[in-house]
N, C-alpha and C positions, 0 to 999 in steps of 0.2 A: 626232573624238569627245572624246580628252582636252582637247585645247583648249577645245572648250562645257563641257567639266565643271569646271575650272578657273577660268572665266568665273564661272562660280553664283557667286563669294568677291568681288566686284566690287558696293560700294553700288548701282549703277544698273542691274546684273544683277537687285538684288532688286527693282526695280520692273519690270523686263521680264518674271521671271518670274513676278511675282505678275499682270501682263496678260495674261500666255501661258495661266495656268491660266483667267482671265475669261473668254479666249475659247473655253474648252468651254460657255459658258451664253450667252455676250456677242457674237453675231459682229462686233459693229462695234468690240470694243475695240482703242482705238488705243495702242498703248506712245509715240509719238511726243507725241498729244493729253493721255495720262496725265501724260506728265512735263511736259509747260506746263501744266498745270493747277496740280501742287506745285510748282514753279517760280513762280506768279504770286502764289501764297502768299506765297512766300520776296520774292519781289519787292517785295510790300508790305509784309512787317515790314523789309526794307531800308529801303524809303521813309521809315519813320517815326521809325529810328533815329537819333542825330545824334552818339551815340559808339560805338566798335566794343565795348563794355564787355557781357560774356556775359550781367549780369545784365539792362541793358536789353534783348536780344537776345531774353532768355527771355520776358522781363513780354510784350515786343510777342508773338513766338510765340504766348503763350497767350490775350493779347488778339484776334490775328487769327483763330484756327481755334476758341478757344471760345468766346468771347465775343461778338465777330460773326458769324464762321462756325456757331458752334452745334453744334461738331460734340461727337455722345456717340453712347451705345452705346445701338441699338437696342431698347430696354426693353419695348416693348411687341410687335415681334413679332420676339421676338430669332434666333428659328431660321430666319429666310427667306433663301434661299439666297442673294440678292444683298448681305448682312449680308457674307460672305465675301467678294464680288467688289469688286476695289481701284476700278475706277469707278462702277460703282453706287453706292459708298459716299461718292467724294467729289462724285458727282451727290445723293444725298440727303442729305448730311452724317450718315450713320448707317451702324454695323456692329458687328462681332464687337470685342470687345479686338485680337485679333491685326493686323487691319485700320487699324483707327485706329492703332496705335501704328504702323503703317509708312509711313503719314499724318505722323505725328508726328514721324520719325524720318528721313525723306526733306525735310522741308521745315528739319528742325533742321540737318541736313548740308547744305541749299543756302545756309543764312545763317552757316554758319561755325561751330556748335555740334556738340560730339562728343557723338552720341546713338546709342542701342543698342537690341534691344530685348530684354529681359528674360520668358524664359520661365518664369514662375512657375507651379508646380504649380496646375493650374485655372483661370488669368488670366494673359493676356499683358500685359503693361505696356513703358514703353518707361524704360530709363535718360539721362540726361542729366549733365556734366561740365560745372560752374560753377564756377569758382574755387578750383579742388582737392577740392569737394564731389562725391559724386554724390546726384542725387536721384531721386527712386522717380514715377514722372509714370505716371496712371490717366489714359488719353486716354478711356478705355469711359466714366468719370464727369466728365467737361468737364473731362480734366487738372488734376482734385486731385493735388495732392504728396501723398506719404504718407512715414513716416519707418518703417525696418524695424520696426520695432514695429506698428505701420498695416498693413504691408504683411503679415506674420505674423501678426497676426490675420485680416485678407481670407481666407488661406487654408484658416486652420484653418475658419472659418465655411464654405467651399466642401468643404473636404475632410477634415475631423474635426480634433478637437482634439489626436490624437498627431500629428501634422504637425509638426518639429521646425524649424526656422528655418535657414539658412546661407548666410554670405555667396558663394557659389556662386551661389545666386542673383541676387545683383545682375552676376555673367558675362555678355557678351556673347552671345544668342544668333546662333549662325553665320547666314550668307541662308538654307543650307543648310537647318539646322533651321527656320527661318523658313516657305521652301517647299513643306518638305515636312509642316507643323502646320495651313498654312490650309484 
């Protein structure tokens, strides 16, 4: 038992147990099939790269999953339970914020980028490390960047205007926390 609970702190822990939880609504979800899926992702912003240079790395990322993939945040019927569930979502290209950023954030660590995801008060978002930069990446809206300032207003508009800002937030959310938000 300590050993699985140790395991939860492990990148690819967070996608197995984000298909673990799938398969209380999902029976055919496969953690094997999930992770070639973002794997083939990753596969193809490799292919298109031709220098290892983070910011090429990003433009293709967000080339691949929004701009061809199309992947955003279900807007129109945002509370549907499969919005939550990690393969439904890379089956429709639609879900929750927390979802896509794990999308986002799975396929950024298979092409060599250090991404995180960032649990902001009312919107999960994912962080990403470019050149000593971090930037604030909204997968729920086709991965606009936002600059704290962006990102501090989003909230306050979710959750009131005394909402105060701190770079705390741009922290790492744990798998932990991760798993146990979706």
């Amino acid at each position: 038992m300590t050993q699985q609970a140790g395991s939860i702190d492990s990148p690819e822990a967070l996608v197995a147990g984000a298909v673990a939880i799938a398969r209380h609504r999902l029976a055919d979800a496969d953690h094997r099939l999930t992770a070639a899926a973002l794997q083939a992702y990753a596969d193809k912003v490799l292919s298109r790269v031709r220098s290892g240079r983070p910011k090429a790395l990003l433009a293709h990322l967000h080339d691949i999953l929004f701009e061809e993939g199309g992947f955003r945040g279900n807007t129109a019927d945002y509370y549907a339970i499969d919005n939550s569930l990690l393969p439904a979502a890379l089956a429709t290209r639609r879900g929750l914020p927390i979802i896509l950023s794990l999308i986002y954030k799975s396929v950024a660590d298979r092409v060599g980028l250090r991404a995180w995801g960032l649990a902001l008060p009312g919107h999960f978002m994912a962080g990403v490390e470019v050149e000593g930069d971090v930037l604030i990446i909204d997968p729920f809206h086709g991965g606009r960047e936002l600059s704290r300032d962006e990102a501090h207003d989003h909230i306050r508009r979710v959750l009131g205007e005394e909402i105060e800002w701190t770079d705390d937030y741009l922290l790492p959310a744990s798998p932990r926390k991760w798993l146990t938000s979706i």
